[in-house]
C-alpha positions in Angstrom: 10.9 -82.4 -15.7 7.3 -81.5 -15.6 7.1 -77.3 -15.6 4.8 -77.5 -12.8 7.0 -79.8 -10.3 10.6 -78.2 -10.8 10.0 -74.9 -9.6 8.4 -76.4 -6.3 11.6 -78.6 -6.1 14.0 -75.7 -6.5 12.1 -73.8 -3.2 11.2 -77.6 -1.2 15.3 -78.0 -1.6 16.4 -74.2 -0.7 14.3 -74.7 2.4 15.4 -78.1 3.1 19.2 -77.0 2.9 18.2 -73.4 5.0 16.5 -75.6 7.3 19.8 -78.4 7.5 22.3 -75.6 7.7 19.8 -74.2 10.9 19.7 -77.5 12.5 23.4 -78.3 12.5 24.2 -74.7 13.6 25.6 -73.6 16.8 24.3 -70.2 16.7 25.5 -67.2 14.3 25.5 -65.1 17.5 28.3 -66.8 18.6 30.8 -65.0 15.8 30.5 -61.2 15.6 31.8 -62.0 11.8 28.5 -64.0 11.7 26.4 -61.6 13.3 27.7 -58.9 10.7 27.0 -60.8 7.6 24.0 -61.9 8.7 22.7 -58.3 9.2 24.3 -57.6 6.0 22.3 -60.2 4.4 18.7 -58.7 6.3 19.5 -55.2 5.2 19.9 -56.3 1.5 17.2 -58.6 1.7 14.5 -55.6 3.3 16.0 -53.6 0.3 14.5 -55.3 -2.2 11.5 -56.4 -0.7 10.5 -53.0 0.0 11.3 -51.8 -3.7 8.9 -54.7 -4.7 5.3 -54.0 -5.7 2.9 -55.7 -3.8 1.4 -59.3 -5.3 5.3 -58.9 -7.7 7.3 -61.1 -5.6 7.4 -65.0 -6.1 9.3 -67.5 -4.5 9.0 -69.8 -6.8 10.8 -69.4 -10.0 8.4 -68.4 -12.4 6.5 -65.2 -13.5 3.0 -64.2 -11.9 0.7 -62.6 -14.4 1.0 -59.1 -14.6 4.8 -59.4 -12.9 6.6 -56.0 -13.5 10.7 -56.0 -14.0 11.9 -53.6 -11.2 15.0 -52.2 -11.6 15.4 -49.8 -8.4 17.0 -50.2 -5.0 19.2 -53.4 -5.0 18.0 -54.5 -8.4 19.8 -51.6 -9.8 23.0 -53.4 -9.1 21.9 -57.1 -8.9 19.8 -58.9 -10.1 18.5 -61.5 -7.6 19.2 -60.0 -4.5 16.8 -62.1 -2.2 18.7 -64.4 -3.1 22.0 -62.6 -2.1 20.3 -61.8 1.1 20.0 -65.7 1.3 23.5 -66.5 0.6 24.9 -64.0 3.2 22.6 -64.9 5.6 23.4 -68.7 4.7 27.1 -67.8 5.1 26.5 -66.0 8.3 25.4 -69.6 10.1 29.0 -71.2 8.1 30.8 -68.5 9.4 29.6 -68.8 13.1 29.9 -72.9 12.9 32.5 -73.9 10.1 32.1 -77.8 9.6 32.1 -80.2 6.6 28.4 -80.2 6.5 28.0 -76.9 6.5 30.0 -76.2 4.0 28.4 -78.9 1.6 25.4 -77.8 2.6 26.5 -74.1 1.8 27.4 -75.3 -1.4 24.6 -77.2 -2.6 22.3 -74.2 -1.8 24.2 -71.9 -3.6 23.8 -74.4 -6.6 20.4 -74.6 -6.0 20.2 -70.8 -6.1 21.6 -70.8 -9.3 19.1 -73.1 -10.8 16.4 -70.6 -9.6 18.2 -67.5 -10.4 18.7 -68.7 -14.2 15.3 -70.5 -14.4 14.2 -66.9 -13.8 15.9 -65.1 -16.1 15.1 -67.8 -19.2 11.9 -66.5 -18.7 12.2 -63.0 -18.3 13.6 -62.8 -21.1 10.8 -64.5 -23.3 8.5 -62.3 -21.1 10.0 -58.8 -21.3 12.4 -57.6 -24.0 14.3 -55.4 -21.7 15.3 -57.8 -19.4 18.5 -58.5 -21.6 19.5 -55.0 -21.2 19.2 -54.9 -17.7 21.5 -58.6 -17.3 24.1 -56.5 -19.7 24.1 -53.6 -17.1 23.7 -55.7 -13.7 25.2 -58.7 -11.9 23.8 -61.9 -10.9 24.6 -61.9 -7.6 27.7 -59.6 -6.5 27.4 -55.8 -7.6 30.2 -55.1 -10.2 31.6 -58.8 -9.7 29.1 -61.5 -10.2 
């Protein structure tokens, strides 16, 4: 698939799926479980924004010029933890309205993620030789798990 097109397929979808799960919701206010994880999933989220250098951050998966690996605040355990913040937030809105189609939904946006997180990380590590050091020492997703 053309280089250009793929990356702005993987974020058109996430939205899309963000914006499904949304739509079919009743509310995540109406489970305190919901309500927790979705805070959970803000907190980590404002965690690594704020260790993030300004002009560093992309949502699309590919590298900006000059991009800089950061390794501090929630990267220090993870390492795609906007996307975390995503699943947890994501999970929140299944939580507070479990149905079929928010679980497929759920489901496919995790996959989606995951095309993203390792479209990333292909090229990190053509772009920066330490980045293979820091994916032996971190997790994907899930500190110390995944």
């Amino acid at each position: 698939m053309n280089e250009n097109i793929y990356p702005k397929l993987l974020v058109f979808m996430q939205f899309g799926l963000i914006g499904l799960m949304i739509f079919f919701s009743h509310s995540v206010l109406n489970s305190v479980a919901g309500i927790v994880i979705f805070i959970m999933g803000v907190v980590i989220g404002l965690w690594a924004v704020n260790h993030h250098q300004r002009g560093n951050f992309n949502i699309q998966p590919k590298l900006k010029e000059g991009c800089q690996l950061v390794t501090t605040g929630a990267y220090n355990y993870i390492r795609h933890p906007m996307y975390t913040s995503v699943i947890l937030m994501m999970l929140a809105v299944l939580v507070a309205s479990p149905d079929l189609i928010e679980l497929l939904l759920f489901i496919i946006l995790i996959a989606v993620l995951v095309l993203k997180a390792k479209r990333e990380e292909k090229l990190w590590c053509g772009h920066d030789a330490a980045y293979v050091d820091y994916q032996k020492r971190t997790k994907l997703f899930i500190p110390y798990i995944l």
